[in-house]
C-alpha positions as CSV (number, residue, x, y, z in Angstrom):
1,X,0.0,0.0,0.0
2,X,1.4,3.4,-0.8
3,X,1.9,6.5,1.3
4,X,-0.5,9.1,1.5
5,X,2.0,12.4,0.4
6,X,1.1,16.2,0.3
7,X,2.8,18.5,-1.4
8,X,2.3,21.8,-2.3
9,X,-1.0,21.3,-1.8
10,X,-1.3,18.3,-4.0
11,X,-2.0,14.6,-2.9
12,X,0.1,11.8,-4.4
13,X,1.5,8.4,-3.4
14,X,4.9,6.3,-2.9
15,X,5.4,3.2,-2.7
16,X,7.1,2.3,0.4
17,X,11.2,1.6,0.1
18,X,11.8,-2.2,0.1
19,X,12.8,-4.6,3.1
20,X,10.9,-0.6,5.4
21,X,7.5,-1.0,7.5
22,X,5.5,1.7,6.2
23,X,3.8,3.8,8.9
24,X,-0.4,4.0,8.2
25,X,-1.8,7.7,6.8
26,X,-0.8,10.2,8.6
27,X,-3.2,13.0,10.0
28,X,-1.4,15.8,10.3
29,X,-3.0,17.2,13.2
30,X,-1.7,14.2,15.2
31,X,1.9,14.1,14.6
32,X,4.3,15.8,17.2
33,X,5.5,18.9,15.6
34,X,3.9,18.3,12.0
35,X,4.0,21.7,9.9
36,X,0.2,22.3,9.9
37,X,-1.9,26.0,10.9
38,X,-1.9,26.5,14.2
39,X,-5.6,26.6,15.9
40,X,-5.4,28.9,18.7
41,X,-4.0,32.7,18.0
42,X,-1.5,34.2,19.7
43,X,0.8,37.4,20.0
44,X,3.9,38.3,18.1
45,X,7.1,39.1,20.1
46,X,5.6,43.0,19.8
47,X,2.6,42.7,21.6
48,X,0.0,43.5,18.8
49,X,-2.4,41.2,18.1
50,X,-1.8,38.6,15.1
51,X,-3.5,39.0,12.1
52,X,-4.9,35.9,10.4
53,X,-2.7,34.8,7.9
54,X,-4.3,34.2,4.5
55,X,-4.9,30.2,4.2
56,X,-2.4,29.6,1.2
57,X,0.1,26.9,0.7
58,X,3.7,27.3,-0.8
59,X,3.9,26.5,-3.8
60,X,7.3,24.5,-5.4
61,X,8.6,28.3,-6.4
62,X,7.8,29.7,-2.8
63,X,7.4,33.3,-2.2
64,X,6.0,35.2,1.1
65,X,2.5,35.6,1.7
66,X,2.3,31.6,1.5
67,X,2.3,29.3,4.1
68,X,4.5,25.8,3.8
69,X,3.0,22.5,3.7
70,X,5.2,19.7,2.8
71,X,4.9,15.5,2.4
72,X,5.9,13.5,5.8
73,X,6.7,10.6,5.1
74,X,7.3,8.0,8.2
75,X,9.9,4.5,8.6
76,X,10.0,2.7,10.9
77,X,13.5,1.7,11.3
78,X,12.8,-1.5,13.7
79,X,14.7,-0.2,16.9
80,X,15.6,2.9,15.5
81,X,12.3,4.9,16.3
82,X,11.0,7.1,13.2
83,X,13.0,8.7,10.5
84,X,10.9,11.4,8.5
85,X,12.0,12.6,5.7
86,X,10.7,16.2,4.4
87,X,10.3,15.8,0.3
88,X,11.0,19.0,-1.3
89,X,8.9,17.9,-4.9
90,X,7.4,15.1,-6.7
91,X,8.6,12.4,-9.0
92,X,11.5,9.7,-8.7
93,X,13.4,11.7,-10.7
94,X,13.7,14.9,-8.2
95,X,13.9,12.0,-5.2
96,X,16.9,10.0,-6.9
97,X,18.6,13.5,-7.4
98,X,17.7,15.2,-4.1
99,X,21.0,16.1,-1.5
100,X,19.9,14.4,1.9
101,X,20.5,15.9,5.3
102,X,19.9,14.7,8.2
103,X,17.8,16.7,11.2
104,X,18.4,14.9,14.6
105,X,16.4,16.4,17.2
106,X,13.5,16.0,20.2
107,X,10.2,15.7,18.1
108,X,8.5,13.4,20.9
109,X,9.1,13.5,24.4
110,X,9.0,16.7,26.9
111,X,11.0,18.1,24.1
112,X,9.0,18.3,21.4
113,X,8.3,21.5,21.2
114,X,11.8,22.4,21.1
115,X,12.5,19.8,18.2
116,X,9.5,21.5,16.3
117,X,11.0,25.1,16.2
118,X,14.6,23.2,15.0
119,X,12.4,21.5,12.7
120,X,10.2,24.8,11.4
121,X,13.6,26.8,11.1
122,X,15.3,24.2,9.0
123,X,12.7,23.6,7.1
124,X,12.0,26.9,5.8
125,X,15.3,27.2,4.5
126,X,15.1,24.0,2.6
127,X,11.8,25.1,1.2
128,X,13.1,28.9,0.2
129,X,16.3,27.4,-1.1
130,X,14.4,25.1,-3.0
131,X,12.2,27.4,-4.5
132,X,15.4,29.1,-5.7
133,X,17.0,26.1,-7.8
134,X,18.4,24.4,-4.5
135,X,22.0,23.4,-5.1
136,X,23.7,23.1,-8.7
137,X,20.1,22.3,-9.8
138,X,19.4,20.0,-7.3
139,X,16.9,19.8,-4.4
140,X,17.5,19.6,-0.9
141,X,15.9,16.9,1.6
142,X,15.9,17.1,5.0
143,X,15.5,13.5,7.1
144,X,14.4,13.5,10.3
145,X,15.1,11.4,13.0
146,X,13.5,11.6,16.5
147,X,16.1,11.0,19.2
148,X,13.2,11.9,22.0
149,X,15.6,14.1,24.0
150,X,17.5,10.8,25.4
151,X,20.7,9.5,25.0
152,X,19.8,5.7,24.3
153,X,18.2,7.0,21.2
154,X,20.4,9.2,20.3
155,X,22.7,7.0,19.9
156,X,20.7,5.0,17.6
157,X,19.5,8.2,15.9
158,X,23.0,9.0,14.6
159,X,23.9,5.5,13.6
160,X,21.3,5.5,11.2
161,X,21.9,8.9,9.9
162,X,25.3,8.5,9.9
163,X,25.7,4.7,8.2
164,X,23.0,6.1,5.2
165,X,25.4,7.0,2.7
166,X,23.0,9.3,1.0
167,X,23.0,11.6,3.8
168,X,25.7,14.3,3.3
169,X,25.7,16.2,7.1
170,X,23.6,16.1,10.0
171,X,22.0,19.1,11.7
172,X,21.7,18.3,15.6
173,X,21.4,17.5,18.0
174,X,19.3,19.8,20.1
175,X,20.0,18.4,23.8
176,X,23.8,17.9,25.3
177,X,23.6,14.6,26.1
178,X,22.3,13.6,22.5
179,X,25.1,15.3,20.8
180,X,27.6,13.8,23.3
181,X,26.0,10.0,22.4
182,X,26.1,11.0,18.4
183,X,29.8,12.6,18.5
184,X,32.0,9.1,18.2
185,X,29.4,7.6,15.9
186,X,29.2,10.7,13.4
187,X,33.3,10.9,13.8
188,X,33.4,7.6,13.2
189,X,31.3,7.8,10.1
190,X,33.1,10.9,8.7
191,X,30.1,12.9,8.8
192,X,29.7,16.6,10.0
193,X,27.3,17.0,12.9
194,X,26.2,20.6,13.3
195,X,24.6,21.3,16.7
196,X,21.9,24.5,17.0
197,X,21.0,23.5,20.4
198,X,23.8,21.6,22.4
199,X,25.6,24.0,25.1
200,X,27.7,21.5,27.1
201,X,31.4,22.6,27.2
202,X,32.7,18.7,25.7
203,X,30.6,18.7,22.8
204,X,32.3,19.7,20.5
205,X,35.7,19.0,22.3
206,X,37.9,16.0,21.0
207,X,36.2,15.4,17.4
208,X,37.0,16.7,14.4
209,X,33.6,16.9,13.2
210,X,31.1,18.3,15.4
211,X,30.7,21.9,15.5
212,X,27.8,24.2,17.0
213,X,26.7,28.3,16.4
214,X,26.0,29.1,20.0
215,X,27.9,29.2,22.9
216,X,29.0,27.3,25.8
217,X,27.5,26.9,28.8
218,X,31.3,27.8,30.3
219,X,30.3,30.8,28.9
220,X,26.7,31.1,29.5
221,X,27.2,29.8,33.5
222,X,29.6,32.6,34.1
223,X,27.7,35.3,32.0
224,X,24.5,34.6,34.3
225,X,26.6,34.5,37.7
226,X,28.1,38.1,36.9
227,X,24.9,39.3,35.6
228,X,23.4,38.5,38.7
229,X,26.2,39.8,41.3
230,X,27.2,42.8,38.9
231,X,24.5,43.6,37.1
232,X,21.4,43.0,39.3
233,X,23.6,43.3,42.6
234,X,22.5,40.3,44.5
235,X,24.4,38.4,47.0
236,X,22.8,35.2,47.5
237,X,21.7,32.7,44.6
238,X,20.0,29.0,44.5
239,X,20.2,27.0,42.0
240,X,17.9,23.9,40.9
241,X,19.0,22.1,38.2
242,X,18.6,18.9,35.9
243,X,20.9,16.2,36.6
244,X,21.8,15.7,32.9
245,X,24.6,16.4,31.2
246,X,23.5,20.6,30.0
247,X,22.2,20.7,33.5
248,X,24.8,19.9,35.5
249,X,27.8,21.6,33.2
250,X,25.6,24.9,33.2
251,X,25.1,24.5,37.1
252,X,29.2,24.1,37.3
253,X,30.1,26.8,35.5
254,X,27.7,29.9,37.0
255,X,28.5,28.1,40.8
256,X,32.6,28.2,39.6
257,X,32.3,32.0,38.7
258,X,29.6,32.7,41.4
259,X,32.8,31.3,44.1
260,X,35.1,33.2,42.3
261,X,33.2,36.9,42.6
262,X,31.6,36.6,46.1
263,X,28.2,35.4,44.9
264,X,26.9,33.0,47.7
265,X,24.9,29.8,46.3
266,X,23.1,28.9,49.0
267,X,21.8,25.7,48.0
268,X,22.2,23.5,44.9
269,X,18.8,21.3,44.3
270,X,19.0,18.5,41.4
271,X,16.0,17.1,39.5
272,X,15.2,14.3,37.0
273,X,13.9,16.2,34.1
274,X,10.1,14.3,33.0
275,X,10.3,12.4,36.1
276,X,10.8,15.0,39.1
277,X,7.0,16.8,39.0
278,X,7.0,18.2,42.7
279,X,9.1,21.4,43.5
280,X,7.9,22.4,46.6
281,X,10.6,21.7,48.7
282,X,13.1,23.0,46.8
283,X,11.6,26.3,46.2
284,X,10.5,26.6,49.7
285,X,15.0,25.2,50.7
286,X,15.8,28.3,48.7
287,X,13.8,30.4,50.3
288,X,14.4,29.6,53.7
289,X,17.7,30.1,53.2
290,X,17.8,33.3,52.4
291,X,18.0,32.7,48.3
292,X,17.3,36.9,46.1
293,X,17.0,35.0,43.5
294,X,16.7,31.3,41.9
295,X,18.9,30.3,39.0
296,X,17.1,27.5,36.9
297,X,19.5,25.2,34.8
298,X,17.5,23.3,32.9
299,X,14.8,23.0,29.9
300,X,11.6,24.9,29.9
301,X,9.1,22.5,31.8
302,X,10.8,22.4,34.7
303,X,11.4,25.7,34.6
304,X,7.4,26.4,34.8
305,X,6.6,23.9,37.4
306,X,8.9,25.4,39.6
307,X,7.9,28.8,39.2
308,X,4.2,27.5,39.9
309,X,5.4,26.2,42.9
310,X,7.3,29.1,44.3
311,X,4.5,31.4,43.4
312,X,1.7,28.6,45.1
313,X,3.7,28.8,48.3
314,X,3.6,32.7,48.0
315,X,6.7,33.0,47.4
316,X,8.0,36.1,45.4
317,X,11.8,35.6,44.5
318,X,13.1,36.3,41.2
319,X,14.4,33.4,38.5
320,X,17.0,33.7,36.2
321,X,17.3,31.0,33.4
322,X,19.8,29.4,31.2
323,X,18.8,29.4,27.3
324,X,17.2,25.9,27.8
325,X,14.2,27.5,29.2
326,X,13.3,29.7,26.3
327,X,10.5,28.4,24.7
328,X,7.1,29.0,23.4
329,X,5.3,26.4,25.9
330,X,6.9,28.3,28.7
331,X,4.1,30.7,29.2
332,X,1.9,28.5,28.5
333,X,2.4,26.1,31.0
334,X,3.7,28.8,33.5
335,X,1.0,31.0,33.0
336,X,1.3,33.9,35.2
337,X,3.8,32.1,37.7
338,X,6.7,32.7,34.7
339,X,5.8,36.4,34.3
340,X,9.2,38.4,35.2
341,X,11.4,35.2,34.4
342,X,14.8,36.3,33.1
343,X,16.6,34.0,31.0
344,X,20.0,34.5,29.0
345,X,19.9,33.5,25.5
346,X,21.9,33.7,22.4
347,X,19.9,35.4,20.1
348,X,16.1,37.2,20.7
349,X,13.4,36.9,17.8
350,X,12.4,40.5,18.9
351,X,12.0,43.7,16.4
352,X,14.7,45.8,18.1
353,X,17.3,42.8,17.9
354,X,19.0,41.3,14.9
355,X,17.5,44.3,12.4
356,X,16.4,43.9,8.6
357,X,17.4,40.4,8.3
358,X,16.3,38.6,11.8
359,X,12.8,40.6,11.6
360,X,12.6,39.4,7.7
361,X,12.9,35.7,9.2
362,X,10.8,36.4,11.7
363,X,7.7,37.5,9.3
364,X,8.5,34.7,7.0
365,X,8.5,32.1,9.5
366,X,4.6,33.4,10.3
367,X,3.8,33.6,7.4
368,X,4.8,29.9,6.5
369,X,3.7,28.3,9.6
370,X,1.3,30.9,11.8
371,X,3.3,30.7,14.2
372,X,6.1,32.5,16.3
373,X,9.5,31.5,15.6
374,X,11.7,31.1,18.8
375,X,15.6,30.7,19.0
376,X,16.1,27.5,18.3
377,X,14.2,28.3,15.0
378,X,16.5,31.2,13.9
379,X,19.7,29.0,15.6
380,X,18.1,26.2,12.8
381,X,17.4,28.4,10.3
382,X,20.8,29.2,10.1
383,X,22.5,26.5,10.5
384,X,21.0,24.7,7.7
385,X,21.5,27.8,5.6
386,X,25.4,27.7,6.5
387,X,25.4,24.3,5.7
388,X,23.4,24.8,2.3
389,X,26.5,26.8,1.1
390,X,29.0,24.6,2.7
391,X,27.4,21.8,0.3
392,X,27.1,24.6,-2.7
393,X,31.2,25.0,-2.1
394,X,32.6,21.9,-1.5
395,X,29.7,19.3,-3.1
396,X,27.5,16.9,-1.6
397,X,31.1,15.5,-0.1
398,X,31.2,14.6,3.7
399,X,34.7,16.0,4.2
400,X,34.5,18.7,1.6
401,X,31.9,19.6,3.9
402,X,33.9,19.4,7.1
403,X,37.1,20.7,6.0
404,X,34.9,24.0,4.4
405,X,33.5,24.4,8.3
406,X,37.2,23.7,9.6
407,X,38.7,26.5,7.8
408,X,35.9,29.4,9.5
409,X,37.8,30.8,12.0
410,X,37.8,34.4,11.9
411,X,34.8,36.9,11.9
412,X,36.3,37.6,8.2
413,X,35.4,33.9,7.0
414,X,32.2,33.8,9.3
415,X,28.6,32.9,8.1
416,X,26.4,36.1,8.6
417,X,22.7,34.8,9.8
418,X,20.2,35.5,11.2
419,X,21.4,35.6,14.8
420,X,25.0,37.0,13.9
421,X,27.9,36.2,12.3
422,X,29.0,32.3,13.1
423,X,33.1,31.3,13.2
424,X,34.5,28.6,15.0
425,X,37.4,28.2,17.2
426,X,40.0,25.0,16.8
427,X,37.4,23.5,18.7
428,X,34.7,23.5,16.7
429,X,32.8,26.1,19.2
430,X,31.2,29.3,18.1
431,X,32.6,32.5,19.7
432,X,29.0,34.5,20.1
433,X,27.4,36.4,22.4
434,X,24.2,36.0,24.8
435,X,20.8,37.8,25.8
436,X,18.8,38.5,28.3
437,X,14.9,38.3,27.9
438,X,12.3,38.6,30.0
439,X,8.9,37.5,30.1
440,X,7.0,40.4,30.1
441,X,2.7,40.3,29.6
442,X,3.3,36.6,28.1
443,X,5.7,37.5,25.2
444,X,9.8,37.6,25.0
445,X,11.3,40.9,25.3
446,X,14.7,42.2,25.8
447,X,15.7,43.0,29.8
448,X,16.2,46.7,30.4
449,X,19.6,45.7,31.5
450,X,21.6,43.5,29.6
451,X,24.8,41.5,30.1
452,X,28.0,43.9,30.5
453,X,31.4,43.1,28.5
454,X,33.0,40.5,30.2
């Protein structure tokens, strides 16, 4: 039995790929993260109400004003969870001469809705650089694989991705400890991995091949612990963070620097992200003890339960975030509990930061999926861009690919993006700088007072 396909608008079907299980039709409405019109309205980062987008589709020559609608179609790789690969047009002929790339990232799980902006972000640019010619003439695919924000499956994730020989790069993962599990197995492989979303200071530390166009959470830690002694002037801090590998490296870092300036942490409170649900005493540990202000190192569900708890005990102290808790189902699963939340971040989809080119992205991304993109949409967005003319350089060549990334390492050889210019040190790192937003009346704005020069 074929697979029901949309594209453009335009039903077809496949036959499923021999010795593959087909997944059953797909409603779209049912699929974690699936690129379909959102039902409930919300608010753009500038506080007017949205407009309703007209209900168009994009077409194969894309164009603004349209919204995107593309073919899912779903494996199931026995033990490997779901691959789903994003078809960019119809016909064996455009599928036999497609460039695959792989898109490892959360799209079940706690998680998801950070998978689905890295998902939304990369798939707009494969979409408008399709609707352009693609590369040399040829379209781009994007093949998604769902690691489900765990290492176990990472791991499995990134062997498939990275034993296909079809698939040229890989853009993930989004979680540290999923990168960490893919790194030996893409080295191994030969194939880039390029993270959006993965802070931990090892990641890309000790491979040749995995790079990332954000900072580290060496960085970030320390940035947050002199933002709150210097900039906000508070002495005393708690922290409550996930026991996972982003969680515990951020936690290191902003208690190292917090030691080092005279910033007292007086209390350090891990959780088990998805299975920890009750915050109370924590919240209620910090406060006792004296705690102006509670620095959260972890992703954003926590991050909302734990303000709901503070605020349910009447408890008033600020928090201050890592970039893991910036997300669109912050506020809505915080509610009023996350209003005043700080959180540091490397890039803001706001209209006073990025200018012409991040609000252009910005008002695309609406208009293709009614929807607000977040940072881990631009952070996508451009990373499969950079990657698009790393392929357009060097070919559809694993280590043409790598060796083009290896050789940015100045500002002057740096991919300009959406959220800044993206270089890498001998490392693979990204030397770029952070935010700090606020929740403010539901939406992400940028803090009155942001981080001073280090």
């Amino acid at each position: 039995m074929g697979l029901s396909i949309a594209i453009a608008g335009v039903m077809t079907t496949r036959a499923p790929r021999d010795g593959l299980a087909a997944a059953p039709s797909l409603d779209a409405s049912h699929v974690p993260g699936m690129l379909v019109p959102a039902r409930t309205p919300t608010r753009l980062a500038t506080g007017h109400p949205r407009r309703a987008a007209p209900r168009r589709w994009l077409n194969e020559a894309g164009g603004h004003g349209m919204r995107i609608r593309w073919a899912m179609v779903v494996v199931m790789l026995s033990s490997a969870g779901a691959l789903m690969v994003s078809t960019p047009g119809c016909g064996s002929d455009a599928e036999r001469s497609a460039i695959r790339v792989g898109l490892a990232a959360p799209l079940t799980g706690s998680g998801a809705v950070l998978g689905e902006q890295m998902r939304m972000g990369a798939g707009l640019a494969m979409v408008r650089r399709n609707a352009k010619g693609g590369i040399g003439g040829r379209p781009i695919e994007l093949v998604y694989g769902d690691d489900r924000g765990r290492e176990s499956q990472a791991a499995i994730v990134a062997e498939r991705l990275a034993q296909d020989p079809g698939i040229v790069a890989v853009i993930g993962h989004f979680n540290s400890v999923c990168s960490l599990a893919g790194k030996p197995i893409y080295g191994a492989a030969g194939v880039l991995q390029f993270s959006p979303g993965s802070t931990n200071v090892d990641v890309c530390r000790g491979s040749d091949w995995t790079f990332r166009n954000l900072y580290s959470d060496d960085y970030q830690g320390q940035a947050i612990a002199r933002y709150v002694a210097n900039t906000l002037g508070l002495q005393r801090a708690a922290v409550l963070y996930d026991n996972d590998a982003y969680g515990i490296g951020l936690k290191d870092a902003f208690a190292g620097e917090a030691e080092r300036i005279g910033l007292e942490v007086v209390s350090e409170s891990p959780y088990a992200r998805e299975v920890t649900l009750d915050f109370s005493a924590a919240v209620a540990e910090a406060d006792s003890l004296g705690a102006e202000i509670i620095f959260i190192s972890g992703l954003y569900n926590e991050a909302a339960l734990i303000a709901m708890a503070a605020r349910g005990q009447g408890i008033q102290t600020p928090f201050i975030g890592g970039d893991g808790v910036i997300s669109e189902a912050l506020v809505r699963v915080g509610g009023d509990a996350v209003e005043g939340m700080l959180i540091m971040t490397t890039f803001i989809v706001h209209p006073d930061v990025g200018g012409a080119a991040a609000q252009e992205f910005a008002e695309a991304f609406f208009e293709a999926y009614d929807r607000t993109a977040d940072t881990w949409a631009a952070l996508s967005y451009d990373a499969a861009n950079q990657l698009f003319e790393a392929i357009e350089d060097a070919g559809p060549d694993r280590k043409g690919i790598r060796d083009y990334f290896a050789r940015m390492t100045s500002p002057e050889r740096a991919y300009h993006g959406v959220t800044g210019a993206t270089y890498f040190d001998e490392n693979g790192d990204c030397l770029k700088p952070g935010y700090i937003t606020v929740v403010r009346n539901g939406e992400y704005v940028p803090a009155a007072r942001q981080l001073a020069a280090p």
